[in-house]
N, C-alpha and C positions, 0 to 999 in steps of 0.2 A: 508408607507415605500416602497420604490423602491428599488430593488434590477439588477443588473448586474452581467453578466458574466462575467468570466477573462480569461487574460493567464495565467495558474495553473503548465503550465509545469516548474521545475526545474533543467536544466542540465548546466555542466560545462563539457566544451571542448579545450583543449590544443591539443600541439605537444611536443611529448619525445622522449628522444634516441631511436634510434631502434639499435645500433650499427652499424657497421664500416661508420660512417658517416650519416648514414640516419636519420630521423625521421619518425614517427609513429603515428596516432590519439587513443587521449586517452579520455575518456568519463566519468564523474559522474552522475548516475541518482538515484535520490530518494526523500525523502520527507524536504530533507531543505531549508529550504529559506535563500536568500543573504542576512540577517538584524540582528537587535540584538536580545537580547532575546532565541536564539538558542544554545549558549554554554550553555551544563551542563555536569554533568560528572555521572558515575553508581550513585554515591551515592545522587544526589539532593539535595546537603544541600539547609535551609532554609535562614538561618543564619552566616552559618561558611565562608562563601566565600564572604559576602554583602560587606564589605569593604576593598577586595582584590582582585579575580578577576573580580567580578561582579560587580565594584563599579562604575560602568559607564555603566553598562550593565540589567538597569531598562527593565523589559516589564511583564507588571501582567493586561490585559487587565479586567478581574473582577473586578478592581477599577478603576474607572474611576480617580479619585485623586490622584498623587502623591505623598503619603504621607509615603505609606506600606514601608518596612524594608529590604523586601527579594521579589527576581523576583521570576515569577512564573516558579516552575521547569518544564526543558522540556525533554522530551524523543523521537528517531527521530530515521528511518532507512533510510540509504543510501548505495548505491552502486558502485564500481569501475570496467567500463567494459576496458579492453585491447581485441584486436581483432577484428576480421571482422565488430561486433556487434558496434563497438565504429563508426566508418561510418555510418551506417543505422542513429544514433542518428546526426551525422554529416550532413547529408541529411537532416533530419526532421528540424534541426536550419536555413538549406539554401532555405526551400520551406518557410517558417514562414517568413522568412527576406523578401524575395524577391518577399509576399504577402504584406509584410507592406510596402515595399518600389516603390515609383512610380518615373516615369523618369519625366521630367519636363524641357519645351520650346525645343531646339533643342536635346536634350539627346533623345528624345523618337523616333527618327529616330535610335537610338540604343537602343544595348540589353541590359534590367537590370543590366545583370553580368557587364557593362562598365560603371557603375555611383554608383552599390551599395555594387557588391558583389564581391570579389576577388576569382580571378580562383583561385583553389587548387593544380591543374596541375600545374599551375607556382611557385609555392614555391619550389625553391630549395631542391631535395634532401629528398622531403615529398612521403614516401610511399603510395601508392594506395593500393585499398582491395584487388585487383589483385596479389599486390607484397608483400601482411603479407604472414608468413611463419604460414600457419595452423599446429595443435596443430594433432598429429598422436593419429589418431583413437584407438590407441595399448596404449599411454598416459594413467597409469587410474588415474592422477591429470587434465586431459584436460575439457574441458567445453562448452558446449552450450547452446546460447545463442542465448534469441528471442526479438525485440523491437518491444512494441505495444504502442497504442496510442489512446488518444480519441479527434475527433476532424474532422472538415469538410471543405469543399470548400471555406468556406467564409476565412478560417483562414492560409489556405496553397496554394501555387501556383505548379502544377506539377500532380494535379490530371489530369484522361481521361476529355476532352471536354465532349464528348457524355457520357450520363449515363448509356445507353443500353452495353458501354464496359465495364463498371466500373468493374465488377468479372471477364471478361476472356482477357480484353486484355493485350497483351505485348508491353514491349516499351524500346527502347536502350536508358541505362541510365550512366550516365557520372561515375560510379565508376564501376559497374556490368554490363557486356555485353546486361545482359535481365535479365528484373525483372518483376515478373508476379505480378496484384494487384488484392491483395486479403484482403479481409473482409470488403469490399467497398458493401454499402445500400445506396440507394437513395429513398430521399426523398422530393416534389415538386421541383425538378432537384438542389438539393442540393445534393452532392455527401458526405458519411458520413462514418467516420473510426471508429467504437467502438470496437476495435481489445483488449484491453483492457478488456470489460467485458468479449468479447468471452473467451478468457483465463483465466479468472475465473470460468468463468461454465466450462471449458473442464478441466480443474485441479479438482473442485469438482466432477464431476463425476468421473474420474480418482481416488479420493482417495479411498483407501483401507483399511487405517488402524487409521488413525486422522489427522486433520486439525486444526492447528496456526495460529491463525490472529489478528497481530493488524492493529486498525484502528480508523482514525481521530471521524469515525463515520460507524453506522450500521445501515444502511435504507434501505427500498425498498422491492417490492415484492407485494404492497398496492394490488396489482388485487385480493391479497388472505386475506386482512384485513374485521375482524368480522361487523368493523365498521367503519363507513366513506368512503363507498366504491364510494359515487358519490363528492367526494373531487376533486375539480379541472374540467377542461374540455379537452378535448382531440384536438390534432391541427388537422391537415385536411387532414392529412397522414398517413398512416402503414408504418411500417419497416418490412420489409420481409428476412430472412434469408436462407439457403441452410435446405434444408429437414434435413441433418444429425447433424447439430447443433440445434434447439430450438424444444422442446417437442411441439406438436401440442395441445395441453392441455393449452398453457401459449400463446395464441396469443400477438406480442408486442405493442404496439404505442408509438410512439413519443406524451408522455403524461407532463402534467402539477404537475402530481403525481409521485412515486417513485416505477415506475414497473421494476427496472432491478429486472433481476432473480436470484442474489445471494441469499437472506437470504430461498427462497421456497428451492434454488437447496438444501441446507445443510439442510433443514428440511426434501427434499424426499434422499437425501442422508441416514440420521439416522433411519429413518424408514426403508430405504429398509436394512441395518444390522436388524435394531430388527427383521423384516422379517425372517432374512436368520439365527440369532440366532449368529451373526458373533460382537467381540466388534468394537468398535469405540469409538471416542470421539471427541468431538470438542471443542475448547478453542478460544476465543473470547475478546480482551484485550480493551478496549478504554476507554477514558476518563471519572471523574467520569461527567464531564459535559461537553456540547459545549464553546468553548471559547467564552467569553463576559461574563456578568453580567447574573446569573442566574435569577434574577427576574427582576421589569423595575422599582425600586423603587430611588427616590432622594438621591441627596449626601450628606444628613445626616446620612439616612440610612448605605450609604455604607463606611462612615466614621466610623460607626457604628459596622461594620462588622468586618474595616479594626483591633478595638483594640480587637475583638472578635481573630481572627485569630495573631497576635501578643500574646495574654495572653494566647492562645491554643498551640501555634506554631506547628500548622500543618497547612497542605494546599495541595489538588492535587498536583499529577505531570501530566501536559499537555501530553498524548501521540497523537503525529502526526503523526506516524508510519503512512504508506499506502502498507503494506505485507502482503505475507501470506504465511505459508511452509506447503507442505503437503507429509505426510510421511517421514520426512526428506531425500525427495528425488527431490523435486522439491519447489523454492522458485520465488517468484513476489516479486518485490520491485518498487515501481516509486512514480509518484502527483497522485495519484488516492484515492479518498475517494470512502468508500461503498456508495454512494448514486446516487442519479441521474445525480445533477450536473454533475459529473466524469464520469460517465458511459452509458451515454447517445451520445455522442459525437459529439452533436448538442452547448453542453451549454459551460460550460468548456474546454478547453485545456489540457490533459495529455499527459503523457508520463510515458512507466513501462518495463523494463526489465521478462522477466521469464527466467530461467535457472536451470541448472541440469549437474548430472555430468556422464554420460554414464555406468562408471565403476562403478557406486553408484546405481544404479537401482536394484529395486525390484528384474527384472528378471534374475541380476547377482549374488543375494545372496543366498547364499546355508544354511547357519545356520543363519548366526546372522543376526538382522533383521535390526541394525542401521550402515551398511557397507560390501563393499565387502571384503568378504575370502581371501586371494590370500595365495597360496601352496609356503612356503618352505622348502624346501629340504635339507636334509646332507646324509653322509652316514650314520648315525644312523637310523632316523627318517622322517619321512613323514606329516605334520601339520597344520594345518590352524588355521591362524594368525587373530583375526577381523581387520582390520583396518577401524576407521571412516570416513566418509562427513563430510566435511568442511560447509554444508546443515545442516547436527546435528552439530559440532560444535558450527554453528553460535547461531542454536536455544537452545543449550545448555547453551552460555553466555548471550543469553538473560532472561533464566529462572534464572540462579545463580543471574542476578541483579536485577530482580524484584522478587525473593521467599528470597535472602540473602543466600542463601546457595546452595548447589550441593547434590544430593541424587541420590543411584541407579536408583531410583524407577524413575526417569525421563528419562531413557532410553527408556523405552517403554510407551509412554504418553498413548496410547489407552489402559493401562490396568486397570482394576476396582484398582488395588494397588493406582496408581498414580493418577487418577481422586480424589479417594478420600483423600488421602495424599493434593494433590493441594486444593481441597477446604476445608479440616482442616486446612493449614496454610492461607488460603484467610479470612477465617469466623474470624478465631483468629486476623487475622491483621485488618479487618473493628472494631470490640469489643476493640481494642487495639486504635483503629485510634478516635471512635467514643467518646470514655471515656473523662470523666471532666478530669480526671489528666493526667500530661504531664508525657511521659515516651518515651527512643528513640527506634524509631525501626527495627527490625531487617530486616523483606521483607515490602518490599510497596504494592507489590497484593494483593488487597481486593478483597472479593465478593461483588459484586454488590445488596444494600441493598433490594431487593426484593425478592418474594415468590410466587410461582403460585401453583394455585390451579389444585383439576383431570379434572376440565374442560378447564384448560388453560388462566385463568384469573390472571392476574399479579397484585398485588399489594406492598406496600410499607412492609418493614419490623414493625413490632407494635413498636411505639416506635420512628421508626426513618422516618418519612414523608418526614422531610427536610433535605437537606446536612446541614451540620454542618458548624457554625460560620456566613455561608454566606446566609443561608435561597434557598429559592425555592424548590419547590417540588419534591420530589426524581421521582415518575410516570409523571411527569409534567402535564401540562395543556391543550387540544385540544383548547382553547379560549385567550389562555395567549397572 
């Protein structure tokens, strides 16, 4: 099996009113892709939709056979930037373009921009990032917003020439007077953006109170795995980062293996609470398996399967999320999976938003913990109002559609109330999910069937080894 890298980035970029005659750049970034199989709606039916909206709208890639009744449900986070932020992604489309595209015979006595790419300047009446009307600081609906990315020289045109500038120089850039580039690593004079993980670890340290994450997948960190630590070989390079980001304890490499540093940083994250005696929590959402064929078995088999799951009718729902919110105070959404591919930013293509709402922070909250206060006044009384983040909101509707319902108790995720409330309704929903009889139901979040032991050993719940209907090993296979 050969495997290749992609372009993984998924953004869509128009122009919108901006009022009295102008236009405006407007930005989507996050985890869907332009095909089918992508419409679903909260509730996943299996069934109820197959020969109505969905009825032209097959994609179950677990069966290799077209035969199955119902697509596989999907689940998916995306994001709409307005604002300065919506250029910088604008930017990143015209450095990709204008690396794919080459001049050819007399064109190449001219500039790309004259065979591939159209100025922006000349659009009639299209505002520049110069000319958006930023969002007043005093705003406390306003928002900031950061686009990061993973991804290298070979794949963009506009990096520094020389590597030795790559972190301090500047350079007059066609939308910003001066733009300083930053979170640029080289390596064998590949110049490399993985501005993407960085913001993952600097949000995991950053949290304080709990972290939310879905994700395609949850890899990496292998430098700290009990077993299989000489898995892969290393290439012929370090990646070196600024002393104030990477722990001197986690040296990195541009490896063959899965060393980003996200799943150690939440492990020394949870520890240093149990330390300090302070709660936390972390919650962790992804699929119950990778997309494809859980096992590598013939299409009898999976014909096999297919009237297994028909006479069951259940089935996963796909989450492709690629997010993560912490403290409902700051949220990442873009193409980015936890694993190397993504976060490496040699392999892979991404692209991910982070954002936050100034007036929403920790350090403007005075009581409540899920919004700032704001005082008003009559001549009676003197008051403070909670008002919530639309940060909590969002993660609010994502709990109501994958627990079925809304509960106090999800206000405050990091409290032992709601940790365990969440995993009494998970364990019931896997018991519920897992059962011979068919019965509908109410949340879709299971717990994920396994058990670890005081020494940290994982294995399968007794009983349930394999996913249901469809076979393959719930721990999977290190040989499969």
């Amino acid at each position: 099996e050969v495997g290749i890298y992609t372009h993984h980035q998924k953004t869509v970029i128009v122009d919108t009113d901006a009022g009295y005659g102008k236009r405006r750049i407007l930005a989507f970034v996050g985890g869907l892709d332009l095909c089918d199989g992508r419409y679903d709606s909260p509730q996943h039916p299996l069934f109820r939709t197959s020969q109505t909206v969905h009825a032209n709208d097959f994609h179950n890639p677990t069966f290799t056979v077209k035969t199955l009744i119902f697509k596989e449900p999907w689940h998916d986070m995306h994001s709409k930037i307005d604002g300065p932020a919506a250029y910088d992604v604008l930017a990143n489309f015209e450095e990709r373009w204008l690396k794919a595209s080459k001049p050819h015979g007399l064109n190449k006595l001219r500039t790309s921009y004259d065979d591939s790419l159209l100025r922006i300047e000349r659009v009639q009446d299209l505002l520049g990032i110069n000319d958006q009307p930023y969002h007043d600081d005093r705003d406390p609906e306003g928002w900031h917003v950061q686009i990061f990315r993973s991804i290298d020289s070979n794949s963009v045109k506009g990096f520094p020439k020389d590597s030795r500038e790559a972190t301090n120089k500047m350079r007059q850039d066609r939308w910003v007077k001066w733009v300083m580039y930053q979170n640029l690593v080289c390596g064998k004079n590949v110049l490399i953006d993985m501005s993407i993980h960085t913001a993952y670890v600097k949000a995991i340290r950053s949290a304080q109170h709990f972290i939310y994450i879905e994700n395609q997948y949850f890899i990496g960190s292998s430098f700290n795995w009990s077993s299989h630590k000489s898995l892969g070989k290393d290439h012929f390079f370090d990646i070196y980062f600024t002393s104030d980001f990477v722990d001197h304890r986690f040296p990195y490499l541009i490896t063959s293996r899965a060393n980003n540093l996200i799943p150690m940083e939440i492990a020394l994250k949870i520890a240093s609470k149990i330390r300090a005696r302070e709660r936390f929590a972390v919650y962790v959402l992804i699929p119950m398996w990778p997309e494809g064929v859980p096992t590598g078995f013939a299409t009898q088999r999976i014909l096999y399967w297919q009237g297994l799951s028909r006479k069951s009718r259940r089935f996963m729902i796909y989450v492709h999320s690629k997010g993560m919110i912490v403290d409902d105070e700051y949220v990442i959404i873009g193409s980015a999976n936890i694993n190397q591919r993504s976060m490496e930013g040699t392999r892979d293509t991404e692209i991910a938003m982070g954002a936050y709402q100034p007036h929403y922070s920790w350090a403007t909250k005075l009581l409540n913990p899920r919004g700032q206060l704001s005082r008003k006044t009559n001549c009676v009384l003197s008051f403070f109002l909670p008002i919530f983040s639309e940060i909590y909101g969002y993660r609010m509707s994502l709990w109501a559609e994958h627990l079925g319902l809304v509960d106090d108790r999800f206000t405050q995720p990091e409290s032992l109330e709601c940790v365990s409330y969440v995993r009494s309704l998970s364990e019931a929903n896997w018991r519920q999910f897992a059962a011979d009889e068919v019965s509908e139901m109410r949340g879709h979040l299971l717990k994920y069937p396994v058990e670890v032991d005081p020494k940290g050993k994982v294995s399968s719940l007794p009983g349930h080894e394999n996913f249901p209907d469809v076979g393959g090993q719930i721990i999977g296979s290190f040989t499969a």
